[in-house]
C-alpha positions as CSV (number, residue, x, y, z in Angstrom):
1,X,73.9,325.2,25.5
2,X,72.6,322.2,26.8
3,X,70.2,322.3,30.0
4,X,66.5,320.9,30.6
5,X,64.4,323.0,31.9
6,X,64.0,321.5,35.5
7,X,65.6,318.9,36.7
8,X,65.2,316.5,39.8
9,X,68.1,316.1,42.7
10,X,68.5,312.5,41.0
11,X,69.8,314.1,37.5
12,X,66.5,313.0,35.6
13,X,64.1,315.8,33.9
14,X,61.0,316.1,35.3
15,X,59.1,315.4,32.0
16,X,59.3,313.3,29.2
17,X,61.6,314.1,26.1
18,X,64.6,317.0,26.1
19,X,64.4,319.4,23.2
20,X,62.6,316.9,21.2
21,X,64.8,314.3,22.0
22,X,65.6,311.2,24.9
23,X,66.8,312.1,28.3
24,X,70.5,312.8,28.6
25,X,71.9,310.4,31.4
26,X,72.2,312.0,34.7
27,X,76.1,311.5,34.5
28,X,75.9,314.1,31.4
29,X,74.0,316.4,33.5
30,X,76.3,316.3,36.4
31,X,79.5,317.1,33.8
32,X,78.0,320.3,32.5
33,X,76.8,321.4,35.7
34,X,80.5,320.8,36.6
35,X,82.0,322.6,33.7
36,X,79.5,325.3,34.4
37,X,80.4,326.1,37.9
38,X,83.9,326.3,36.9
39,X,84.1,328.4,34.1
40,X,83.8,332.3,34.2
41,X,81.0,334.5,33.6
42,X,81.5,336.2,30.4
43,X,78.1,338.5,30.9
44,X,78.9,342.1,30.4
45,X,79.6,343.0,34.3
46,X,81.9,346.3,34.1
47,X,79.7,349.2,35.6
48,X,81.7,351.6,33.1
49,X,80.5,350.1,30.5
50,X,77.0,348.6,31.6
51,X,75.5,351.7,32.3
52,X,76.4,353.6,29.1
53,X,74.5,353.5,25.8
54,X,75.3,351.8,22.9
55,X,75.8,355.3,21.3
56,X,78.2,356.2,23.4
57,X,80.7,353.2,22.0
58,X,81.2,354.6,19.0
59,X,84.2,356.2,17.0
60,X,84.3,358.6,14.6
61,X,85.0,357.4,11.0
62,X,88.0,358.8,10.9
63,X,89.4,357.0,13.4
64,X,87.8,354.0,12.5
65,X,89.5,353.5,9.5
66,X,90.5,350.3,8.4
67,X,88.3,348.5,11.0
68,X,85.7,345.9,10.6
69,X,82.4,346.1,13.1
70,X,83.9,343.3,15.8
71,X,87.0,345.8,15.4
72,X,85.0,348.9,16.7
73,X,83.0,347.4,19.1
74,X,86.2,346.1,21.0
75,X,88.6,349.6,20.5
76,X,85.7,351.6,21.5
77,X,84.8,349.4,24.5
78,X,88.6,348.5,26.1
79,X,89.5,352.3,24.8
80,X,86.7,353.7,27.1
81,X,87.1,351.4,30.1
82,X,91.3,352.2,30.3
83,X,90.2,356.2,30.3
84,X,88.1,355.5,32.8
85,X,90.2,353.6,35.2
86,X,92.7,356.0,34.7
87,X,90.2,358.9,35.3
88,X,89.5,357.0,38.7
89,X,93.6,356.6,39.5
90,X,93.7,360.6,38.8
91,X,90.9,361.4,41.6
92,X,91.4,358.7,44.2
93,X,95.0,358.2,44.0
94,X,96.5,361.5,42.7
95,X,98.3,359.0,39.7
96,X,98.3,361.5,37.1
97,X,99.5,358.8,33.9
98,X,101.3,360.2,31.3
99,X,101.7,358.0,28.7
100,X,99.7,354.5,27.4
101,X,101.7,352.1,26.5
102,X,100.7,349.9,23.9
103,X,102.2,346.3,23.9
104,X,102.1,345.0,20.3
105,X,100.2,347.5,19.2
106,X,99.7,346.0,15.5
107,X,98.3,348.6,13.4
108,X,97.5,351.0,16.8
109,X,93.8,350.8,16.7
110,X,93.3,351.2,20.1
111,X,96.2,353.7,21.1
112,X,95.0,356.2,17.8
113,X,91.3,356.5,19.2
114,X,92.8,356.7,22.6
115,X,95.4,359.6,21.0
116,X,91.8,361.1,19.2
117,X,88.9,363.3,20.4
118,X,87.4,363.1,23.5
119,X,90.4,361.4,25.1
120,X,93.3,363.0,23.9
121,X,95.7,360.9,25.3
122,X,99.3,360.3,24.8
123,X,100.0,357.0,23.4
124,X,103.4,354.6,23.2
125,X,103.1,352.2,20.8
126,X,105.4,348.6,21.1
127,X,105.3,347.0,17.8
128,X,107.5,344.3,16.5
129,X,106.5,344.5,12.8
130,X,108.1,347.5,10.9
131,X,105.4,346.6,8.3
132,X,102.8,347.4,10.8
133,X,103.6,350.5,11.7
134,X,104.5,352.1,8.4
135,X,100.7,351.2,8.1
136,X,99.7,352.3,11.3
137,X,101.3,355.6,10.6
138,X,99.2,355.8,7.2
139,X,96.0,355.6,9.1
140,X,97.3,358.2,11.4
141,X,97.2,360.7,8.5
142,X,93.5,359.5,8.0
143,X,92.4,360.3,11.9
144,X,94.0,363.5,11.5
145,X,97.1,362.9,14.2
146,X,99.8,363.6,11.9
147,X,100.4,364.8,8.5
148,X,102.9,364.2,5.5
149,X,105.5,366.4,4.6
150,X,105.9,368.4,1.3
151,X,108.4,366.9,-0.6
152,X,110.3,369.2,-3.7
153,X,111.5,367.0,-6.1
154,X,112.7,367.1,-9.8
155,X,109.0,365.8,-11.4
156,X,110.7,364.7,-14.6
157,X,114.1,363.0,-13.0
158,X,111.5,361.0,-11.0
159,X,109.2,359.7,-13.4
160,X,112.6,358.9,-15.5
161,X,113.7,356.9,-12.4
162,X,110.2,355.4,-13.1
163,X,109.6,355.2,-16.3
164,X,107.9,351.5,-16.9
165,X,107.3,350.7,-13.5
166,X,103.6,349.9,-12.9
167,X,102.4,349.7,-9.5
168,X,98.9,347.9,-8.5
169,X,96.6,350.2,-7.5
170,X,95.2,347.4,-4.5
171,X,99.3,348.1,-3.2
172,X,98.1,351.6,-2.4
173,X,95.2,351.1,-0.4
174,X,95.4,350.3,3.1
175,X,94.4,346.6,4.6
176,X,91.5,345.9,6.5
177,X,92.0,344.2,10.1
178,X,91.9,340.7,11.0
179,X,89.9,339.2,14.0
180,X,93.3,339.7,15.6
181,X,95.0,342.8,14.5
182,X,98.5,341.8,15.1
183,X,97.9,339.0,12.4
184,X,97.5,341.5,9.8
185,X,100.3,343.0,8.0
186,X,99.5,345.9,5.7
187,X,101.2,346.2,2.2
188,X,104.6,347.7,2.6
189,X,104.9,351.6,1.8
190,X,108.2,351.1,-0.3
191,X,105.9,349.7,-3.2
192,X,105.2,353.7,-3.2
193,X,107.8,355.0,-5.3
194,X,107.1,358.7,-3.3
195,X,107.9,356.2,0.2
196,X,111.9,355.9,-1.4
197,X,112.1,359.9,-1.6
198,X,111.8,360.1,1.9
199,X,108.0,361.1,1.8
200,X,107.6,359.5,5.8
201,X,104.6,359.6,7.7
202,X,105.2,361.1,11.1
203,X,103.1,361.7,13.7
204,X,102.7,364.2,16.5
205,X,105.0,363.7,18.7
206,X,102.9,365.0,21.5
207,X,100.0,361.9,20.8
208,X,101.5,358.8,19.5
209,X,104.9,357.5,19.3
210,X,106.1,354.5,17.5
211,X,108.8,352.1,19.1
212,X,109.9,349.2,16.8
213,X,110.8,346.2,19.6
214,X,110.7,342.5,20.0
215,X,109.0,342.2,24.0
216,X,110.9,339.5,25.7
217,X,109.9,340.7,29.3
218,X,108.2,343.3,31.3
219,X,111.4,345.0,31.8
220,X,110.6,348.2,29.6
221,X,113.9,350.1,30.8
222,X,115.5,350.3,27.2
223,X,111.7,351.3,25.3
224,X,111.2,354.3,28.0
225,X,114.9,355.5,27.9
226,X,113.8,357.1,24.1
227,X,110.7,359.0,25.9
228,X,111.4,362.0,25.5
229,X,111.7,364.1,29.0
230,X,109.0,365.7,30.1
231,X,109.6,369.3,32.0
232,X,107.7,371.1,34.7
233,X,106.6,368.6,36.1
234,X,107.7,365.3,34.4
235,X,104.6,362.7,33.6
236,X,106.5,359.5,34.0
237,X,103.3,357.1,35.5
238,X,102.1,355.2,32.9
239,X,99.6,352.4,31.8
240,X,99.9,349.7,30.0
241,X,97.1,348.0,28.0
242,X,96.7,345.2,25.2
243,X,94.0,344.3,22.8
244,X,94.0,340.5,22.7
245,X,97.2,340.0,23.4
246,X,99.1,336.4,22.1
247,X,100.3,333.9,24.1
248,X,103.0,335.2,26.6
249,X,102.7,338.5,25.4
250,X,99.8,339.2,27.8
251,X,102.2,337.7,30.7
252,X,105.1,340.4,29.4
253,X,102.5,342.8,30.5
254,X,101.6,341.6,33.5
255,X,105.1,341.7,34.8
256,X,105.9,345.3,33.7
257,X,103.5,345.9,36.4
258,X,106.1,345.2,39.4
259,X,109.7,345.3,37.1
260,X,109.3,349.3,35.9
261,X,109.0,351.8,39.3
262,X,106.5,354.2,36.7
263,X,104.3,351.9,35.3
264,X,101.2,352.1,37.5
265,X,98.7,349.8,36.5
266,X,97.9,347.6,33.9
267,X,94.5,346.7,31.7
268,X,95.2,343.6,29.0
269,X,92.6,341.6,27.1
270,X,94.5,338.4,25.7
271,X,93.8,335.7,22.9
272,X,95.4,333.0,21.5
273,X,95.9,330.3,23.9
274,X,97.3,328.1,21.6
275,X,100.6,330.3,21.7
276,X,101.4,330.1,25.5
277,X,104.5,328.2,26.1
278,X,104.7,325.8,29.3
279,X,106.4,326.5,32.4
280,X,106.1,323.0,33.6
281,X,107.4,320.0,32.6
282,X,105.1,316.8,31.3
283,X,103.4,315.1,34.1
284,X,105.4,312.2,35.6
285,X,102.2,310.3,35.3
286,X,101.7,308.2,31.8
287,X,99.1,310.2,30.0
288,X,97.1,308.6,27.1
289,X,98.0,310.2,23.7
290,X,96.4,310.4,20.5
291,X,98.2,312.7,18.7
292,X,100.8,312.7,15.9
293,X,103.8,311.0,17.8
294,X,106.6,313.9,16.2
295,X,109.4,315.4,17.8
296,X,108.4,318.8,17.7
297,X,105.2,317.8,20.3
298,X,108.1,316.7,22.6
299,X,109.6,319.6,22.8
300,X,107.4,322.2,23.3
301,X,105.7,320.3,25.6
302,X,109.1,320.3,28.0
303,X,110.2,323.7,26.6
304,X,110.0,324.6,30.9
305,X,110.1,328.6,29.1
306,X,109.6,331.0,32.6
307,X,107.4,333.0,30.8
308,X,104.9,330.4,30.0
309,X,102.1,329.1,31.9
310,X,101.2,329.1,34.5
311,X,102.3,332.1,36.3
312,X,101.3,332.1,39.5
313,X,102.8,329.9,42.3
314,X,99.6,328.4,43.3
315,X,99.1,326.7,40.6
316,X,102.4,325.8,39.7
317,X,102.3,323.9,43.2
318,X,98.7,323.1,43.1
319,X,98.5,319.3,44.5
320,X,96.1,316.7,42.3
321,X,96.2,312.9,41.6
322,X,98.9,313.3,38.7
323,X,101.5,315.2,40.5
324,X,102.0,318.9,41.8
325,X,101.0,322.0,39.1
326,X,98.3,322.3,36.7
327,X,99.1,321.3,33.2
328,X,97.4,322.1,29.7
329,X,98.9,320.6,26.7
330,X,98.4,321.7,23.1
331,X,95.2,320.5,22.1
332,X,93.5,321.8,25.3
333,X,95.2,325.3,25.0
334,X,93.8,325.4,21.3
335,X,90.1,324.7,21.9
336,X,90.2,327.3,24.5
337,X,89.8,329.6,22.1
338,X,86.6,328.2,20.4
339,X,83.4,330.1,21.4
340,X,80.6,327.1,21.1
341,X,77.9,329.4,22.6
342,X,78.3,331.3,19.0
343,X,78.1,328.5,16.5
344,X,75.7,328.6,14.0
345,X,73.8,325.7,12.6
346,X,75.2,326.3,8.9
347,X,78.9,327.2,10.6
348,X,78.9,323.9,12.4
349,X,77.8,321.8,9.0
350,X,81.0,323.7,7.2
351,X,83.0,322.7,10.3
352,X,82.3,319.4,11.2
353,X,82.3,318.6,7.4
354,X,85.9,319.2,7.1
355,X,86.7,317.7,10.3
356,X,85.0,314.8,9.2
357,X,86.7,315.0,5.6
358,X,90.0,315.5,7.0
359,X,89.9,312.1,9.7
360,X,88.0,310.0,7.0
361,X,90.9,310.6,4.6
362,X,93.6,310.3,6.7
363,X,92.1,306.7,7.6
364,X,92.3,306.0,3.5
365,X,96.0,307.3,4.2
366,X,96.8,304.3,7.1
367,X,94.8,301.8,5.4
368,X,96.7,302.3,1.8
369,X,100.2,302.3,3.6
370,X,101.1,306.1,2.9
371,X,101.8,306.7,6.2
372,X,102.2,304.7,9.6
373,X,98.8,304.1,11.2
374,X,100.3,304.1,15.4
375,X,98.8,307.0,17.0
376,X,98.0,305.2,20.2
377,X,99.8,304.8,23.4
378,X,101.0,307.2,26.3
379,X,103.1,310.0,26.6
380,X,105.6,308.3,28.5
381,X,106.8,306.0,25.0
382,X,109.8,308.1,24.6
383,X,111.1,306.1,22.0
384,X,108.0,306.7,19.8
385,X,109.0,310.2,19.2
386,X,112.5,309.6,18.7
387,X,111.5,306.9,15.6
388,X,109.4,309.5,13.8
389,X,112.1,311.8,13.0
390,X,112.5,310.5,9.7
391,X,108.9,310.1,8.7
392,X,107.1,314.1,9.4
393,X,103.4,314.1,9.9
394,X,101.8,315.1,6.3
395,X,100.2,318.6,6.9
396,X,97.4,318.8,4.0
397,X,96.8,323.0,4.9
398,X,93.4,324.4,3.6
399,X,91.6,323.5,0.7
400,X,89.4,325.4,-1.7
401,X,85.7,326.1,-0.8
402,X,84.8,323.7,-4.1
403,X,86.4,321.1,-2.7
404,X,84.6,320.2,0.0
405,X,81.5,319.9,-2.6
406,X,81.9,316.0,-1.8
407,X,83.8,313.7,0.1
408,X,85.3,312.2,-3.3
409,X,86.0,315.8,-4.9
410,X,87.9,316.3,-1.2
411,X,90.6,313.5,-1.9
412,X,91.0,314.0,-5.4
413,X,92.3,317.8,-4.4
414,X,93.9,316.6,-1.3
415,X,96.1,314.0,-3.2
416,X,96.6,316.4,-6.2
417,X,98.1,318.4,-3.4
418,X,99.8,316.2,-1.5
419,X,101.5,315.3,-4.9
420,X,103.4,318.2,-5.1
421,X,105.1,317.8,-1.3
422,X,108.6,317.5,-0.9
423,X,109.0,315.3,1.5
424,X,105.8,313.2,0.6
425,X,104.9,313.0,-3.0
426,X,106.5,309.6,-3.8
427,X,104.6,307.7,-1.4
428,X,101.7,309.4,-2.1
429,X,101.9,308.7,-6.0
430,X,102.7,305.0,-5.1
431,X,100.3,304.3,-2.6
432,X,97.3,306.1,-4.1
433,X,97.6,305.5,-7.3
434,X,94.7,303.3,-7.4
435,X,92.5,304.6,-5.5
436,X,89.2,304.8,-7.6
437,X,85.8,306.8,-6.8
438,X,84.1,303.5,-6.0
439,X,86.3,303.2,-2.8
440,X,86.6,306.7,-2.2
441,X,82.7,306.1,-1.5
442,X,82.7,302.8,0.5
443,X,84.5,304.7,2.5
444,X,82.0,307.2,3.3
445,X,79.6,304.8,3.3
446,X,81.4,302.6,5.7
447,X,82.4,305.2,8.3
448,X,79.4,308.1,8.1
449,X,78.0,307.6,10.5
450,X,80.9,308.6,12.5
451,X,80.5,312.5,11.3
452,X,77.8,312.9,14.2
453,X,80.1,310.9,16.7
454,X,83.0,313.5,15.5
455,X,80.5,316.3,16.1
456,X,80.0,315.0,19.3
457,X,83.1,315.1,20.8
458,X,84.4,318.5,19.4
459,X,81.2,320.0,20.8
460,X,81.8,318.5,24.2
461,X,85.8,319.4,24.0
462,X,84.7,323.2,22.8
463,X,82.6,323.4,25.9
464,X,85.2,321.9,28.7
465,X,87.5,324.5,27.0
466,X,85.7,327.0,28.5
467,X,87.4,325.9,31.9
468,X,90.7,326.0,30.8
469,X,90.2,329.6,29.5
470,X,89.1,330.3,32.9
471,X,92.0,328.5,34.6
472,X,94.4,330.8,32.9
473,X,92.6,334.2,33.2
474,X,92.5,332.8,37.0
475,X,96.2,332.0,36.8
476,X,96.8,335.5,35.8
477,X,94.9,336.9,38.4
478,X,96.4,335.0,41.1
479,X,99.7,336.2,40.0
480,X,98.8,339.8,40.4
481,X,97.5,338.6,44.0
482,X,100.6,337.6,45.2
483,X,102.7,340.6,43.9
484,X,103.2,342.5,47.2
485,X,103.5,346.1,44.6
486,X,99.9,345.2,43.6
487,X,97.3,346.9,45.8
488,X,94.4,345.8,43.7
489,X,93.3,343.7,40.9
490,X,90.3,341.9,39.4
491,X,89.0,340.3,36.1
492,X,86.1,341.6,34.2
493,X,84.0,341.6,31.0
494,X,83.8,343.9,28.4
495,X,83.2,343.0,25.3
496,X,79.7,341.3,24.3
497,X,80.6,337.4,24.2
498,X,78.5,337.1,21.1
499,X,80.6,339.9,19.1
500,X,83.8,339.2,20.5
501,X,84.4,336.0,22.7
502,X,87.7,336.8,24.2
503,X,85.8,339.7,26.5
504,X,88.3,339.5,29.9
505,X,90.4,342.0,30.7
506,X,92.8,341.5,33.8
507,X,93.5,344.5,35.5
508,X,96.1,345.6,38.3
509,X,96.8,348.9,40.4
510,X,99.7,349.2,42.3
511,X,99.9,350.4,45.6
């Protein structure tokens, strides 16, 4: 990102100009060199999957139904590495694994190519969403892992039953993923009239099963009580793995490493900081906040859930100038999962834009008197939160592309919007209801120049968030480091950062 191209012990460049531009001050310098040294490396560093070819990450089409390219290059990737680690358990261990255990599987992308050709594995797959796996179970029948039954029926009974029922032919076909896969709930099969005659999807019983379950823990007692036994001799080892798990999800996994005796090791990829729940409670030290002052902020942020972060002890206990444990609040936890290093020029101009639309308009909000202009103070104002309950933060959502054509288009459809809230539409209507373009546009005039001081700071917050990612893939680690089950366990990348930026597995063998 940033970086001259020498610089002196003193901070200073040795030459004049930096990209074209003045000389950062050697303060600047030191922070990124700072941030730097404490953030991972997110360079391709697995041996498994440095030395191969790009042609050998590939999937045949029929597996790779449904998925986009960011889709394939991560199931091919994570679905080679976990074969191969349990190849290695096989020969140097004698841990024959039976099963792969998929937590929150989504629409099983990873555990059908692992059930497919060459791997052939058997496959467990935890879902939550029923939805999910009625359309995981569809693309089964695609890759050629299970097949539908033949279903007699009475062909004029049924299309009596049906008579004037049309269905959308889009209802039929199956979605495409999301970046994240357990975001992305496919069209339920009962808008198939054939789904309500029993026509089920099932597949082979000896590749891939489906287990419908909310994970709580690790504890996987209940889900492997329905395996069905093995005989002569019984497979019971087993591996659990996750594409980009959310939030504590990744930290269910981790645990089912030491709570189940047959679960031998573990390989999980997470995502979605912003979903981790906190194990600690709010520093004892005042902490300046800018952020909506609502009740809801308050209480996740003392929620003390056991399953949150962090999860090792060390840094639960870990000794600084605010108190004992390391702490991450919200908005830290949600730019931990920006990837600056990938922004575009024109993706940064859409993004900054609507930053910049969204702050300039809520300042039109404060100054017109729709809503209360106090954002300031420090976390320890108690009573702030408690005198907000009656007066919600507005939440404006997304707007249509056309909108953000100008700043003035922008407020016209945010109040036009707004108008329609519940909770808000009356002091919307009376506060803005003479708000003309000429003001709309002092306003912009007034305050553009603080677009570039916006773009500023989120850049700078996008790239300290890279430390915080690292502290919890540390955390993570270190957890697995003081299990006295664990033998072994490490961190490593996989994926290419620029395809897909959350590229760290954490893995761990037990003994």
């Amino acid at each position: 990102m940033f970086g001259p191209s020498k610089t002196q012990p003193n901070g200073r460049c040795d030459r004049p100009g930096w990209l074209g531009g003045a000389v950062p001050p050697s303060s600047l310098l030191e922070y990124i060199k700072i941030v730097r040294e404490h953030s991972l490396d997110r360079n391709l560093t697995s041996p498994s999957i440095v030395s191969e070819s790009v042609s050998e990450f590939t999937l045949s089409r029929q597996v790779a139904v449904g998925m986009k390219p960011k889709k394939v290059h991560e199931v091919a990737r994570l679905a080679k590495y976990v074969n191969h680690l349990t190849t290695e358990l096989s020969l140097n261990r004698s841990c024959q694994v039976g099963h792969f255990v998929d937590f929150g599987s989504g629409q099983n992308y990873l555990g059908r190519a692992l059930a497919s050709a060459p791997y052939n594995r058997k496959v467990l797959a935890l879902e939550s969403k029923p939805l999910n796996i009625d359309g995981a179970r569809n693309m089964d029948v695609s890759a050629k892992l299970a097949k539908k039954k033949v279903i007699m029926r009475n062909k004029k009974q049924f299309r009596r039953q049906n008579q004037g029922k049309h269905h959308n032919v889009k209802d039929l076909i199956p979605t495409l993923d999301s970046d994240d896969d357990r975001l992305a709930a496919p069209i339920s099969a009962d808008k198939d009239p054939a789904h309500n005659c029993n026509n089920k999807l099932e597949p082979n019983e000896n590749d891939i099963q489906y287990i419908e379950t909310i994970i709580q823990d690790g504890d996987l007692s209940s889900v492997l009580s329905r395996l069905p036994q093995q005989s002569n001799p019984p497979q019971r080892e087993l591996i659990v793995m996750s594409l980009h798990s959310c939030g504590n999800l990744l930290h269910h996994g981790l645990r089912s490493l030491t709570l189940n005796p047959s679960v031998h090791a573990v390989a999980l990829v997470g995502c979605c900081y912003n979903l981790l729940t906190e194990r600690l409670a709010p520093s004892p030290s005042p902490q300046p906040n800018f952020r909506s002052r609502h009740p809801r902020l308050q209480q996740t942020s003392s929620a003390c859930d056991p399953h949150g972060f962090p999860m090792s002890e060390r840094f639960m206990r870990y000794p600084h100038a605010h108190g004992p444990g390391i702490r991450f609040n919200i908005t830290a936890r949600m730019m931990a999962v920006q990837a600056p290093q990938n922004w575009t020029e024109q993706e940064c101009n859409g993004f900054f834009t609507r930053h910049f639309y969204r702050a300039l308009f809520q300042r039109i909000l404060v100054d017109k008197g729709a809503i209360d202009g106090r954002t300031t103070g420090t976390e320890d104002d108690r009573s702030d939160f408690a005198s907000e309950e009656k007066s919600p933060p507005i939440i404006l959502g997304s707007l249509r592309k056309s909108c953000y054509a100008s700043f003035t288009t922008y407020v016209r459809a945010a109040i036009d919007k707004l108008n329609d809230d519940p909770i808000h539409a009356g002091r919307i209507r009376s506060h803005m209801a003479g708000l003309s373009d000429e003001d709309i546009a002092g306003y912009e005039k007034k305050f553009g120049h603080k677009k570039k001081e916006l773009s500023i700071v989120w850049s700078l917050m996008a790239f300290s968030a890279g430390v915080v990612e690292s502290a919890i893939v540390v955390d993570r680690w270190q957890w697995l480091r003081e299990q006295e089950e664990v033998k072994d366990c490490w961190v490593e990348s996989i994926f290419d950062y620029g395809i897909s930026p959350r590229n760290l597995v954490v893995v761990g063998i037990k003994g």
